[in-house]
N, C-alpha and C positions, 0 to 999 in steps of 0.2 A: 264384562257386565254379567252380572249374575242371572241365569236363566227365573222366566214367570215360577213363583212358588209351587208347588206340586208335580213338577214333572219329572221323571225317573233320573232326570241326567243331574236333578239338585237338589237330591236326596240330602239331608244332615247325617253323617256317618255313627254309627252306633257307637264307638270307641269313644269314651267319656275324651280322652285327651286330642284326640282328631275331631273331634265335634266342638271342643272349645276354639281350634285353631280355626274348624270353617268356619263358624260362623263370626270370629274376628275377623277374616279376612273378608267375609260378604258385609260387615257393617260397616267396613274401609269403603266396598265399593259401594254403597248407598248413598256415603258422602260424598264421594268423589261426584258418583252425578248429578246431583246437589248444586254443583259448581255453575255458575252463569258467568261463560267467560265473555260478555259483552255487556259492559257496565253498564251504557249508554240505553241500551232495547232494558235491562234491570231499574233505574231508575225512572224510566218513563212507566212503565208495567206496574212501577209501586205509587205514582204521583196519580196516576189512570185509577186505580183501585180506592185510595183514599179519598176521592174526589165520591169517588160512585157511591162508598159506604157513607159519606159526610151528607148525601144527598137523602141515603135508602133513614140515614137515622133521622133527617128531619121529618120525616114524611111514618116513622115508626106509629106516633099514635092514633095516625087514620087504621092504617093495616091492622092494629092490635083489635080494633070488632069492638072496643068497650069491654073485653077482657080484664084489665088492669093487670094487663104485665108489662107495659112501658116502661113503670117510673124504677127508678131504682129503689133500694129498700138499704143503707147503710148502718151498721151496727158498731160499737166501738170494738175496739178489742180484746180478747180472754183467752183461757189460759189455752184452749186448743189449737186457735188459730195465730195467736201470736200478732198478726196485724188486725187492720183495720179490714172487713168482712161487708162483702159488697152485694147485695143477690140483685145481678144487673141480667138483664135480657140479651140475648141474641139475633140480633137483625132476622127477623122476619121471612128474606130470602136464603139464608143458610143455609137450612137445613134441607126443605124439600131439593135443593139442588145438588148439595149432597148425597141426599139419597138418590137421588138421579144418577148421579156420577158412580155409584156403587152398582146399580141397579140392584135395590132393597126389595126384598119379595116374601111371601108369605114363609119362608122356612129362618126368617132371621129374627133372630131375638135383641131388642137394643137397649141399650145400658147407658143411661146420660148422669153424671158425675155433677153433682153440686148442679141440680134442674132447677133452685132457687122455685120461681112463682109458679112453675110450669108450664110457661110456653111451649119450651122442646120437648115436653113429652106431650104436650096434647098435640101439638104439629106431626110429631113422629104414630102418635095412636088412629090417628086417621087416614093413614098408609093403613094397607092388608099385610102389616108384618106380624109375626107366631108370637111376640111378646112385647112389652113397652114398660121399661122401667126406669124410675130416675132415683135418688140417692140425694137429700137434701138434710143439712146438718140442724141446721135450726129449726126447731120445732114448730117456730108459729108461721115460718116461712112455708114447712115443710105443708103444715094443714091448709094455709092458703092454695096449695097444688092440690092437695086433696080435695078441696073441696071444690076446685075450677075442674079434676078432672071426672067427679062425681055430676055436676051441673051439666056434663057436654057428653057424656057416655052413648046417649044415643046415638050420637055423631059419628062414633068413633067406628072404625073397619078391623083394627087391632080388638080380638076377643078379651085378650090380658092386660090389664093397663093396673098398674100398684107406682105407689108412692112409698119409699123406705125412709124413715128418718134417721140421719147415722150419721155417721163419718165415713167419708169417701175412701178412705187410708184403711179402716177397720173392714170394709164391705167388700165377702166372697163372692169372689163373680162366677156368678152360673156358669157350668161347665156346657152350657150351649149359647150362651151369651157369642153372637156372630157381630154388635157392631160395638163399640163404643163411642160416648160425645160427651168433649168437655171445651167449654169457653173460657177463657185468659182467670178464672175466679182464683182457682187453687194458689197453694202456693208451690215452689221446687219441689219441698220434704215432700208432700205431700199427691205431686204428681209424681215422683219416684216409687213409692208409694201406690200409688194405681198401677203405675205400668207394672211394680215387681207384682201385683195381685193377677194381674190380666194375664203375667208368661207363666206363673205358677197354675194357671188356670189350663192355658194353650198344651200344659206338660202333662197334666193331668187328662185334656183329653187332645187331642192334636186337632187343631182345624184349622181356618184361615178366618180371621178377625183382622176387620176395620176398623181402625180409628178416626174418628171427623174430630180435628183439633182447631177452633175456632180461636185466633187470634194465640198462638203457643208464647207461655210464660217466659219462656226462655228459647224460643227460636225454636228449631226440629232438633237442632244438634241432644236435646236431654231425652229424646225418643229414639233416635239413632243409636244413642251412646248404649241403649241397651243391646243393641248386637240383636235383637229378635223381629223389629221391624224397617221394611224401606218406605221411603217416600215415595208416593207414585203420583207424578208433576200430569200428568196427561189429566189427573183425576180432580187436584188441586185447584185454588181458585183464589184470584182477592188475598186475603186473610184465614184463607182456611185451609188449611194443609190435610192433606186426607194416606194416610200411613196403610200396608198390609202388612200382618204378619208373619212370619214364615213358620206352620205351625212343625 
């Protein structure tokens, strides 16, 4: 098993063609621990968690405060996204648990991918974290967060709080960007697509980045398969898979 990121003994070797082979063989062992070799304690673990989330979303538009970022918001299809485009919210308890699990602090900057109405970033702005940003593609989706996170400002413990209207796929991630968050929205291209901007980013400057991955498109294996992050199950929860990167 591959030693905690940063310590001198798991270092990534400078040699461009010894550095392609460690870190294939440390994204083997990431899957490998992955592995629940007892189906029985795994499908109970998954029947337990759906139950709890099937309970947390009926109960969603008390928690939402009169925000309006319950309801969904569905749009048809175009030529960007290619399907059917959903700006859906994130249960409520997510995040700050999340952030718990990271232990999120005033030196981290966090970057939420497709924030739709802005729940997760006003949730995330009201932590004492150094930055709060989200990245929302549609425009009028995008002003709705602007203007929820213009309305609750004083609230907020996060000094920096911005709304970027873009594409997820297209958006330079700050070279001090410490957490990232994204929920089941995206599609594959297009979380391929984040993750190549996030390690092009980690290259650019080396640190260790968080990913909180709320309900993964494709399971962990399309985060794994980049060879730059592991799962860290102790950290994990429900439907929310929470990744570090090896900078």
């Amino acid at each position: 098993m591959a030693l905690p990121p940063g310590t001198a003994a798991d270092r990534i070797p400078e040699d461009p063609e010894e550095r392609a082979a460690w870190l294939e063989r440390w994204a083997a062992q990431q899957r490998e621990r992955m592995v629940d070799r007892d189906p029985v304690r795994t499908r109970l673990r998954r029947r337990i968690a759906a139950f709890v989330e099937e309970q947390v979303e009926l109960l969603d538009p008390i928690f939402d405060r009169k925000l309006d970022t319950a309801s969904n918001i569905y749009f048809p299809a175009s030529e960007n996204a290619g399907v059917l485009y959903v700006a859906g919210a994130t249960p409520w308890h997510v995040l700050p648990r999340a952030l718990r699990k990271i232990s999120a602090s005033a030196d981290d900057v966090f970057v939420e991918y497709g924030c739709g109405k802005g729940r997760v970033v006003h949730q995330a702005a009201r932590w004492p974290l150094k930055r709060v940003i989200g990245v929302e593609i549609r425009p009028e989706v995008a002003d709705f967060a602007k203007k929820l996170v213009v309305a609750h400002q004083g609230e907020y413990r996060c000094p920096s709080v911005e709304i970027v209207t873009g594409d997820a796929a297209a958006f330079r991630v700050p070279d001090d960007a410490t957490i990232a968050y994204h929920a089941y929205g995206l599609g594959e291209s297009m979380v391929d697509a984040v993750l190549r901007n996030l390690i092009q980013s980690i290259e650019r400057r080396p640190r260790r980045v968080r990913l909180i991955y709320h309900r993964p498109t494709r399971g962990t294996e399309q985060v794994l398969d980049t060879g730059r992050f592991r799962l860290v199950p102790e950290m994990s929860f429900g439907s929310t898979s929470i990744f570090e990167s090896y900078g």
